[in-house]
Structures are given as structure tokens and as C-alpha cells.
N, C-alpha and C positions, 0 to 999 in steps of 0.2 A: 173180053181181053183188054180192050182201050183201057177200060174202067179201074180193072187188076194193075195195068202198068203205072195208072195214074197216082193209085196208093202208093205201090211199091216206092213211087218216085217220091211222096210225099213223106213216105215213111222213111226213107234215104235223108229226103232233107231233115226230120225232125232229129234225127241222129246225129247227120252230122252238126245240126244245130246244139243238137244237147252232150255232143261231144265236144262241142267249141265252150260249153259253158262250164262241162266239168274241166276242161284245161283251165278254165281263167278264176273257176272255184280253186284247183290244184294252188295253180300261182297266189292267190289270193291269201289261198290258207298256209302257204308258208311264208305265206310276210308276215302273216299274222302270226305264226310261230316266232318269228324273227321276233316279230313284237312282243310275243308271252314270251318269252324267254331275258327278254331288256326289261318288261316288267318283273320279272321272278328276280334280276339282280335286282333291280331297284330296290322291291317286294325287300330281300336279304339285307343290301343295303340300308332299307330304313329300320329294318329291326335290330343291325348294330347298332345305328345310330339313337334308337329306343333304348336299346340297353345301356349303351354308354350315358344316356341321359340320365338311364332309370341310376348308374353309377353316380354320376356326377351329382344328383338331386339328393341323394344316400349322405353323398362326403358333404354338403351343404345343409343340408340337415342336424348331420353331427358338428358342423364348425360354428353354426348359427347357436347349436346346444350347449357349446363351449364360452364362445362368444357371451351369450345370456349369463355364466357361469362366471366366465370371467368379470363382467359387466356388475353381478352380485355380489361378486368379493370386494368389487374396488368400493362400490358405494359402501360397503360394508366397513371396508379401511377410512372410509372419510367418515363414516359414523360412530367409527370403533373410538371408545374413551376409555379413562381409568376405570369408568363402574361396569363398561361391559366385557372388557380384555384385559390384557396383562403390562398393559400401556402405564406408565408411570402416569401418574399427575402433573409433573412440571412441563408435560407434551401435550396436555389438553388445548395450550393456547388462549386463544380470546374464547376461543366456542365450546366453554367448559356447559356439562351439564349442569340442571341445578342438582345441589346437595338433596340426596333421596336417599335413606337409609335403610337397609334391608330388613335391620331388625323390627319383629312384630310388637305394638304397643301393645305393652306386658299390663295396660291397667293402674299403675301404681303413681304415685304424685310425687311431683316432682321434689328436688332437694335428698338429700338427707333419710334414708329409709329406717323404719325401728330397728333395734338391734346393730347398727351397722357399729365397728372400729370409731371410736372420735380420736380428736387428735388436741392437743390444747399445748400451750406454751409453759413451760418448766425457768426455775430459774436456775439458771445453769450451776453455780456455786454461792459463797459466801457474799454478800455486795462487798464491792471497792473501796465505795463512797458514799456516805449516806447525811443526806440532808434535811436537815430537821427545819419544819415549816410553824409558824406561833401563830397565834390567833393576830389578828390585826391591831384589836384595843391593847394586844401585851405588846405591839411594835413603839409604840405611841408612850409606852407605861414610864413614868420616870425611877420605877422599882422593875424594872430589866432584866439589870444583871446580877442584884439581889436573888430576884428567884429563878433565876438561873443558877445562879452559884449555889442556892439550898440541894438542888436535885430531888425533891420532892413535891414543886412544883406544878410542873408539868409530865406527863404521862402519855404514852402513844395510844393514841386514837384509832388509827388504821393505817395499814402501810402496802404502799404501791413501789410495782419494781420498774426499771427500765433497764432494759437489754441494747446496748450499744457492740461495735465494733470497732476494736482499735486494731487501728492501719500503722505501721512502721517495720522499721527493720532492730534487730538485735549484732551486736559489732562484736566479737569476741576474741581479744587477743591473746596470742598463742607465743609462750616464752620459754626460750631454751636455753636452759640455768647451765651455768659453769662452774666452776668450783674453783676460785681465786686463792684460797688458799685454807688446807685441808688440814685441820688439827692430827688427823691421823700421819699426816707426810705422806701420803697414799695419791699417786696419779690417776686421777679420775675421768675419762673420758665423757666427749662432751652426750647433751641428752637429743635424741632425733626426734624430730616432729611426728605426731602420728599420720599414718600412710596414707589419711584420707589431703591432707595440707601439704598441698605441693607447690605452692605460690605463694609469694609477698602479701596479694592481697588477692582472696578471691570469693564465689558464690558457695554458700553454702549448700546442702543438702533440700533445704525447705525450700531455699528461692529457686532451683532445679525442681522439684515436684509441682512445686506451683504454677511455672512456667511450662512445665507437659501437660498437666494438668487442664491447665485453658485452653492450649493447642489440639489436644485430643477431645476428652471429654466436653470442654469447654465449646468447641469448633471456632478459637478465637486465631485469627492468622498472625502470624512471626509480626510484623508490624505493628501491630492493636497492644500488642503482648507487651511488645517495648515501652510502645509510649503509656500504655495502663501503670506498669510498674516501675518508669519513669516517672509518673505525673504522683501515684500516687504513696511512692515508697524512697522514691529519691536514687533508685535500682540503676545505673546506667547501663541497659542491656542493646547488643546488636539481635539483628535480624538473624546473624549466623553462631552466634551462642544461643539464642532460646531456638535451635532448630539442634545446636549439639545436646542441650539439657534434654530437648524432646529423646534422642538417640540413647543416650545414658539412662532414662529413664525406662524405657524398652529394653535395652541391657539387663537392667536389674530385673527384670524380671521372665528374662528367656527359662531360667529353673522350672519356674513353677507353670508356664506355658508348656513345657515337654508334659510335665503331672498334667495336665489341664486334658491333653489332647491323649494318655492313655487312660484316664479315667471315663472322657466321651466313647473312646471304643469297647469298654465294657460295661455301657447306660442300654439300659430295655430299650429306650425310645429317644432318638436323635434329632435334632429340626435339621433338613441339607438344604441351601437356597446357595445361590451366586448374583452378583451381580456387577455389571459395567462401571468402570471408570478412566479415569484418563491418566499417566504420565508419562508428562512429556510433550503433551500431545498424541499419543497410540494408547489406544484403546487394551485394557490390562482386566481383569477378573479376577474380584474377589471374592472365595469361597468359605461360606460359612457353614460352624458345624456347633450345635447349640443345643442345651437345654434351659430349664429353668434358674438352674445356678450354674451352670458353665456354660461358656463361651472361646470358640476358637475361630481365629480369620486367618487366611494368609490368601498371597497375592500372587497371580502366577498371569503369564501371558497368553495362557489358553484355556478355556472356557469348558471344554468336551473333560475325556477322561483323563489324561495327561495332567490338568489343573485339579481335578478330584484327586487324582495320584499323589498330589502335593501336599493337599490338605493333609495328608496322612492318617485317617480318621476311617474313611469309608472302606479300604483295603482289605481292614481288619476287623468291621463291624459285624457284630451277628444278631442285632437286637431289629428293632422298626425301624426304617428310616422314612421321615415323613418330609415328602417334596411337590413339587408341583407337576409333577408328571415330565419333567423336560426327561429324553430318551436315553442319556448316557448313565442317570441315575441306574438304569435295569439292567445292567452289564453286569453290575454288583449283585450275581445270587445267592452268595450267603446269608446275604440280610431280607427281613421282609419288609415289602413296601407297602406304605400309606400312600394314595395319593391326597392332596389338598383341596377337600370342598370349597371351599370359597371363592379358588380359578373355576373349578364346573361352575358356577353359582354365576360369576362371570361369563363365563362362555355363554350359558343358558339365556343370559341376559341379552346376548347377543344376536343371538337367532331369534329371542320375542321382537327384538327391535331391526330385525333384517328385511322388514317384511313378505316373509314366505308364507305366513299366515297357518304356520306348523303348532298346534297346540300342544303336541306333547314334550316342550321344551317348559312350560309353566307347571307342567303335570308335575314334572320332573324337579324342578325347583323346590314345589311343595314338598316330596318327598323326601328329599334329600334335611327341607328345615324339619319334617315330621318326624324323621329319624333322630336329630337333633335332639329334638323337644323331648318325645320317649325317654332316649338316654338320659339326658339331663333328672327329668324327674323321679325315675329308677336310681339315679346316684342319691337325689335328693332322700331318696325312703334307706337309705345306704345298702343297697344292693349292688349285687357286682357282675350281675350279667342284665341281659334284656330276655322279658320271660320269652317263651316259644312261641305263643299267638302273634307278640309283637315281630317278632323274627318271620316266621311263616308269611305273616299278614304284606310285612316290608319287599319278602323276597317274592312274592307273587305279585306284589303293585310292581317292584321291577322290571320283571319281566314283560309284562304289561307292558310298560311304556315303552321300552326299549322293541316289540314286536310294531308297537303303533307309530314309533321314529321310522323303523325302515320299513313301514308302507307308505310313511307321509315322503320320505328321502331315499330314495332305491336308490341301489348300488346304478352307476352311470352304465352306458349299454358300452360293449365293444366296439372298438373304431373302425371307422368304415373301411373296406378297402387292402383290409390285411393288415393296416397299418401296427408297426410296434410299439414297446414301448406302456410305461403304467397307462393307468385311466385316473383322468383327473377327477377326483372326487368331492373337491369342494371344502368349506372348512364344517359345514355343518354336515354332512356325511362322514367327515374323517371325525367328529367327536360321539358319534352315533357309537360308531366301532370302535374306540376306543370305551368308553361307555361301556359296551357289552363285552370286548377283553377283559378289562381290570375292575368287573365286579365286584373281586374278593379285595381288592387293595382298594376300593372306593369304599365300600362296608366295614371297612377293617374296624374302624372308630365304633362302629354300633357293637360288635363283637367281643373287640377288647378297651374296655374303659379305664387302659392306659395310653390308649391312641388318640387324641385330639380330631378334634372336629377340621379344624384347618392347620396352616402352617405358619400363625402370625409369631412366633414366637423365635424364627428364623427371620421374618422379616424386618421386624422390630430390630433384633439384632444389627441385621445388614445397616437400617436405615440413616444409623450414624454415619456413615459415610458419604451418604447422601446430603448430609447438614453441615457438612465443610465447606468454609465460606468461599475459597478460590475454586470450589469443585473438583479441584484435581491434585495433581501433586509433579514435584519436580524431577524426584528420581524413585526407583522403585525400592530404593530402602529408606527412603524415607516414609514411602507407602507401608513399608510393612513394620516400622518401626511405629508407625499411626496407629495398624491394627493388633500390632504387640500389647499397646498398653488396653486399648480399648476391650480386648480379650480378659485382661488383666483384670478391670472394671469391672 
């Protein structure tokens, strides 16, 4: 029995010992809960703050992608020149490229090719004056004018012309007869000048054209004008007479300007360019509308369709109009559009030289001159289309390049974040797509071999404007009274 109590007792105690352990187990394990549970917010905690990073790493990602983007366009504008953009020349600066001509050496030597037009000097009429040249022993001869005087003598050997120009003026006086006294007895009223003779003493018809003449065509300024026909004619002209002769000269010719501008709206094939200039000082835009014999400018102070509206030409057009792809040209559906190879050709240039290291900008180059060359030599055999292999062959190389631009230049990803708003796509991505929009207005020229390969024939046009020696102008009818005549031209 001792033995029985002694367990019993021992066994009492292990209980209550192992009941004191499960209480401080109990207590222990809910602090410890305390503690999983401050871990489990932390736990939550750190996984907002995970995702918000995994956020913020997203939007940094895309700004850094933007960033790069932007970073490429600038260096792009600091490299961008006349041979790779649509950058005039007189903005290249000191750090012009060197002169590199697109065109491929055709083989042929220089000068002068067989068959080509000559061109030789004519003598224009009857001579003046002509001067008879004697041997030197007959200068010396004391029988001179003996055989001179016979006329049998001497005989012409060979005769050379010279071609001078004589500088003056012609003076013409204008007299209005009376009748003093009329054998009829008849009261004779007096006679009026004709309507062109409005003054005592003034400029003719000739010294007014001559004086527009160098102003416009000439690109000689009000000042030069003067003292030219000053120094050389004895002319006393102001600075604000040869700018009214310029005005009077445009006058005369606003008729055949209206003809001009409805004979362009019913041409197959139009050149449409615009370009900047100043008067005033504000920046004004003139619109050009052009073919190979007609020519029309006018001057308007806005650029978009409103200045197109003015020209009066494209409203009413249904034939090609061939431009440089600027966006307000396509507003006009009635007409079909050319775009101008030689800005792709440019741009193209521009992405070889961006370094993206994108090769189907060169692909593309060549094809665009291999379509060229086709057409060309197809005219040359006088055909009037491009056969079908050549066609198939072109429109599948298109294709082609244009799959392998947008794997080389993918469309940019969406913005992080929800954000709205376009996606910036860069300039050699927005030419990708533009490229594969206006296939049929790029091709046009291979298609219809009334459509030219580029647009220089607007350009050309414009460029006079450009070659005006103050560069600008004072008022804006004087600007359109410049592009009056020069239309005229």
C-alpha cells in the first residue's frame, strides 16, 4: 500500500507538472499566434508593397522605353539634313553633309552624250556694221584707193560675226495737233492723247516690264533695280516706282492667271507642294499648283486646308495630285493621290543613318529605285504599262519588306498603368505604317506612266521664292503680286 500511495503521489505530481507545462505551452502558443498573425499582416504587407513595386518597375520600364525613344529622335534631329529629311539646305549650317548623289553611275562618259540636242549660236539678223579688214602690204600700198575705188580688187575671204548688245533708252514724243485755221471754216475739236499717256513725262511700257522682270524672275531687289537702270540707261527710277511697275505688271496679267488656274483643274496629273515665307515678319504660305507648262502660286496665311482652299485648284481637281504626303492633301477625295518618292528616299535615308541597325530601310530604298529603273526602261522600248512579272515580282518584294520593318520596329506596347492617351511611336514606326497605308498612292508611278517618279517639278516651281534676295517681302500683295508674274513665267 506505502508503495501504491507513493506512485499515486508521484503520478499527481507529474500531472500537475505537466499540467503547469501545458498552461505555459497554452500561453506561449498564443503569443505565438499573436505573432503569426503580425507576421501574416507583414506577410500581406510586403506583398502590396511587392506589387506596387512590381507597378512602379512596369511604369519605369515603359518611361525608360520612352525616354530611349525620345533620346533617338533628338539625336536623329541633330543628324537629320537636307539629304535625309525634308530640311531645306540653307539649315544644314556649318555641318552640311558632303555632296552624295543618289543617283546610280549609269556607265556613260562624261560631257556631251551621242544624239543629245546641240545648241549653237545664230546670227540674229541682217549686220549693222561691217568692217572690211585689207591685207597689211595693201595698208602700206601707195595704189590704196585706186583699188579700192576699182571694186574689183579685193574680194571677201571669210566673214566672222560679232554679237553685241546695245543698252539705251528710245524718247518718244507725243503731239496733240490743233487746227489753227481750217480751210473748211469747220470747228475742229482738239485731238487726246492715247489712254496709255497720262503724264508730261513718263515710263514706258518696256522700262515697266523690265523693271518686274528683274524683280521677279530676275530676284533682283527695288534698290539694284534702280541703280542698274540708273548706271546703265540713264533711267531715274525710285525704289517705290519699280515696286508699282512690279504691281502693274501682275495686273496685266490677273486674265490669263484665272485661264491658268481652270485649265490646272482639268490636267490628269497636278504637282501640289507649299512652302514658308515671311511678310512682314509672320510667317505666310505659298501654295503651289503645277505642271510642266502651267504654273499657279498664291499666298495665303495658313498652311492646312483653308490655304489649299485658296489656291483654288485642288477643290475642283479629279485628275492625280502628286505631293509629299503632308495630311491635309487627303481631305481632297475626289482626286487620286501620288505620293512623292524622293521624301521616302529621304526618310529611308534616315533610319540607315539613325542607327537602329534596321536593314529593311535599304531593302526598301533599292526597290522603290528598281521600280524606277523597270519603268524607265519599259518607256524606253515605248510601252505603256509595266508587264505583270514585273508587277507581281515588285508587289511581293513589297510586301516582304514592309512584314520584315514591323518585326524589326513593332508597334510600342501599351502604357503601363491604365494610362491614356495615343502611344508614341517614334518617326521610324509612323513611316513603317504609313508605308503599308499608302501602297497604292506609292506605286501609283509604276502603274500609270503618267505619274512621275517624284515631285520635283512643284518643287522647282516653288524654289523661286526661295532665290529672293531679302528673302521676304513687305506686304502681302506685294507677295502675290511676285507670285502673279512668276506664274505668268
Amino acid at each position: 500500500m506505502p508503495e501504491a500511495r507513493l506512485e499515486t503521489e508521484q503520478y499527481k505530481r507529474r500531472c500537475e507538472e505537466q499540467s503547469a507545462q501545458l498552461v505555459d505551452l497554452a500561453r506561449a502558443n498564443l503569443a505565438l499566434s499573436g505573432t503569426i498573425d503580425e507576421l501574416r499582416q507583414t506577410i500581406d504587407g510586403l506583398h502590396g508593397t511587392i506589387d506596387g513595386l512590381h507597378g512602379t518597375i512596369d511604369g519605369l520600364h515603359g518611361t525608360i522605353g520612352e525616354l530611349k525613344e525620345t533620346i533617338r529622335e533628338l539625336q536623329g534631329k541633330l543628324n537629320s539634313n537636307s539629304k535625309n529629311s525634308s530640311r531645306h539646305p540653307s539649315k544644314d549650317g556649318f555641318n552640311k553633309p558632303r555632296p552624295r548623289a543618289r543617283r546610280e553611275k549609269g556607265g556613260r562618259k562624261p560631257g556631251g552624250q551621242a544624239g543629245h540636242a546641240g545648241a549653237h549660236m545664230d546670227v540674229p539678223h541682217e549686220p549693222d556694221e561691217v568692217l572690211r579688214h585689207l591685207p597689211a602690204t595693201c595698208l602700206s600700198c601707195p595704189h590704196l584707193a585706186e583699188c579700192t575705188a576699182r571694186g574689183d580688187v579685193f574680194a571677201c575671204g571669210e566673214r566672222r560675226y560679232e554679237v553685241n548688245v546695245v543698252v539705251g533708252t528710245r524718247g518718244t514724243e507725243y503731239r496733240s495737233m490743233e487746227v489753227a485755221a481750217c480751210p473748211c471754216g469747220k470747228t475742229v475739236p482738239g485731238v487726246r492723247f492715247p489712254e496709255n499717256i497720262r503724264a508730261h513725262v513718263q515710263y514706258g511700257d518696256s522700262v515697266t516690264v523690265l523693271a518686274g522682270l528683274l524683280n521677279t524672275y530676275g530676284a533682283v531687289s527695288f534698290n539694284r533695280i534702280r541703280v542698274l537702270l540708273g548706271s546703265l540707261m540713264g533711267v531715274g527710277l525710285s525704289t517705290g516706282t519699280v515696286a508699282a511697275m512690279t504691281s502693274r505688271c501682275a495686273g496685266k496679267v490677273g486674265g490669263t492667271l484665272a485661264a491658268i488656274r481652270e485649265m490646272l483643274a482639268k490636267e490628269c496629273v497636278v504637282h501640289f507642294d507649299e512652302t514658308g515665307t515671311y511678310v512682314n515678319g509672320k510667317t505666310v504660305w505659298v501654295h503651289n499648283s503645277s505642271t510642266p507648262r502651267l504654273t499657279f502660286q498664291v499666298v495665303d496665311a495658313k498652311r492646312r486646308q483653308d490655304g489649299m482652299e485658296a489656291g483654288g485648284v485642288l477643290p475642283d481637281f479629279r485628275g492625280v495630285a502628286v505631293h509629299d504626303c503632308w495630311k491635309s492633301y487627303w481631305k481632297y477625295g475626289d482626286a487620286t493621290h501620288a505620293v512623292c518618292c524622293a521624301h521616302l528616299l529621304r526618310e529611308l535615308t534616315w533610319v540607315e543613318e539613325s542607327g537602329s541597325g534596321h536593314g529593311w530601310a535599304t531593302r526598301f530604298k533599292s526597290l522603290l529605285l528598281g521600280m524606277k529603273r523597270a519603268k524607265e526602261r519599259t518607256m524606253a522600248r515605248e510601252r505603256t504599262e509595266i508587264s505583270r512579272y514585273y508587277s507581281r515580282k515588285f508587289d511581293a518584294e513589297y510586301d516582304s519588306i514592309i512584314k520584315e520593318a514591323e518585326a524589326a520596329c513593332p508597334e510600342p506596347p501599351a502604357p503601363p498603368g491604365g494610362k491614356r492617351g495615343r502611344r508614341k511611336k517614334g518617326k521610324e514606326r509612323s513611316l513603317i505604317e504609313r508605308l503599308k497605308e499608302l501602297k497604292g498612292s506609292i506605286c501609283l508611278f509604276l502603274h500609270n506612266f503618267a505619274v512621275p517618279f517624284d515631285n520635283n517639278q512643284a518643287e522647282r516651281d516653288i524654289r523661286n521664292v526661295k532665290t529672293k534676295v531679302s528673302g521676304c517681302f513687305r506686304t502681302e500683295r506685294g507677295a502675290q503680286d511676285y507670285l502673279d508674274v512668276m506664274s505668268y513665267l
